[in-house]
N, C-alpha and C positions, 0 to 999 in steps of 0.2 A: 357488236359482234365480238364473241369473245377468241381470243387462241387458244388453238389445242394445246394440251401438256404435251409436251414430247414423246414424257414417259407413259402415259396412255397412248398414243399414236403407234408407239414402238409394243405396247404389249403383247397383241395378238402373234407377231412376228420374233418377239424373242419366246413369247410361250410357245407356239411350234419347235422354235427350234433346241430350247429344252426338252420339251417330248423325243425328239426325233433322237438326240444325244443318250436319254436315260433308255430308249429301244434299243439302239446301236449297242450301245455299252452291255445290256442284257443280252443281246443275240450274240453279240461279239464275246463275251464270258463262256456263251454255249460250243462256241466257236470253239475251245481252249488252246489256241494257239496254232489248230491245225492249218486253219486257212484267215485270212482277213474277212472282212465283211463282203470286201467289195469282193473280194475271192468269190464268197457263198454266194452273190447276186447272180455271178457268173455261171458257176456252178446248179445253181437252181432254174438258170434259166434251161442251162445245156440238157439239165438231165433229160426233155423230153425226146432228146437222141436224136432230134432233126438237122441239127447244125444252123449255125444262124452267124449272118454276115456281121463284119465289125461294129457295120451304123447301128444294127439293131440292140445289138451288145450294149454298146456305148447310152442309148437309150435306155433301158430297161435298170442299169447299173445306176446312171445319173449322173455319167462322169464325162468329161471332153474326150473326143476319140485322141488325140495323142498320152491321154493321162490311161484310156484303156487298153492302147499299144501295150504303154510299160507291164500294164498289170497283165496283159496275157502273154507278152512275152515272159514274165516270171512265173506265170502258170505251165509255159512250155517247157522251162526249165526245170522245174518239179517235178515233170509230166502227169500234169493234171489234164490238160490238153492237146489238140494238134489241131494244125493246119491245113486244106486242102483245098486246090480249087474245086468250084462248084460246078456238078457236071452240065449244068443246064447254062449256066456261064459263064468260062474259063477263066472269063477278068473280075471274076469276084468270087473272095475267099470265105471259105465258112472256118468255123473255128466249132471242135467237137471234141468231149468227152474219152480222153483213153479210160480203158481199164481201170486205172488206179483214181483218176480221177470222179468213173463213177460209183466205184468201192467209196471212194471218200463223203463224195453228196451223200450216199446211200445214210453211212454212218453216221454225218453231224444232221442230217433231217430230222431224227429225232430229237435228238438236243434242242434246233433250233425250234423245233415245232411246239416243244416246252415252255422254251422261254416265251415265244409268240402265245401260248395260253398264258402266261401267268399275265402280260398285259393285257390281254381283252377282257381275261376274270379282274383284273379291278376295277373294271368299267361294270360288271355286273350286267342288267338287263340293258343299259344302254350300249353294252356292243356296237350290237349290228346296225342302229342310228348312228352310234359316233363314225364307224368305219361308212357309211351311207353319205354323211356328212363330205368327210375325210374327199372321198372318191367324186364325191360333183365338185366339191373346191380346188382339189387339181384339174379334175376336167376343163375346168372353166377358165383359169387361169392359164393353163396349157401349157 
């Protein structure tokens, strides 16, 4: 029985994680300084105007909820955001979209929706397999 190379073993996992850096880095360009990434995550989640509790946030971002504290407390302070309890249950806060902050999604959408074409066009006809791919191996993984 032979051992694995390490550096085969580790491949698959540092090739993800280069993809994910050259994404970021493109989205984050499109970004131009207005907001972070994890801002836009944020941002894109709120635009649907529903308002949506921390845990769900902190999920959707992909961040620990005290590392998503920080980032929506500097989003309050920009007033990209606010705060309020939920009226169906008092002891849990949504975090929603001001004004400025849905001015703001509004305007880097297109940007980012740019950059997000220009990676699925070098995939070409495998797109929607690679993103099909992509979406059961996080499922799965979970």
């Amino acid at each position: 029985m032979t051992t694995p190379d390490v550096h085969d073993t580790l491949a698959f996992g540092r090739l993800l994680h280069r993809l994910e850096r050259a994404v970021s880095r493109r989205i984050g360009s499109a970004l131009d300084g207005e907001a972070s990434l994890d801002q836009w995550r944020v941002l894109a989640l709120l635009s649907d105007g529903a308002g949506h509790p921390m845990t769900e946030i902190a999920t959707h971002v992909a961040v620990p909820a005290p590392t998503l504290t920080k980032i929506v407390d500097r989003m309050v302070d920009a007033g990209m955001v606010h705060r309020r309890a939920d009226d169906a249950d008092r002891r849990r806060v949504l975090v929603l979209l001001t004004d400025d902050g849905r001015e703001l999604q509004l305007r880097l959408a297109e940007a980012v929706a740019r950059a997000e074409h220009e990676v699925t066009a070098a995939l070409g006809d495998d797109a929607p397999a690679m993103r099909a791919m992509l979406e059961r191996l996080a499922h799965r993984l979970g």
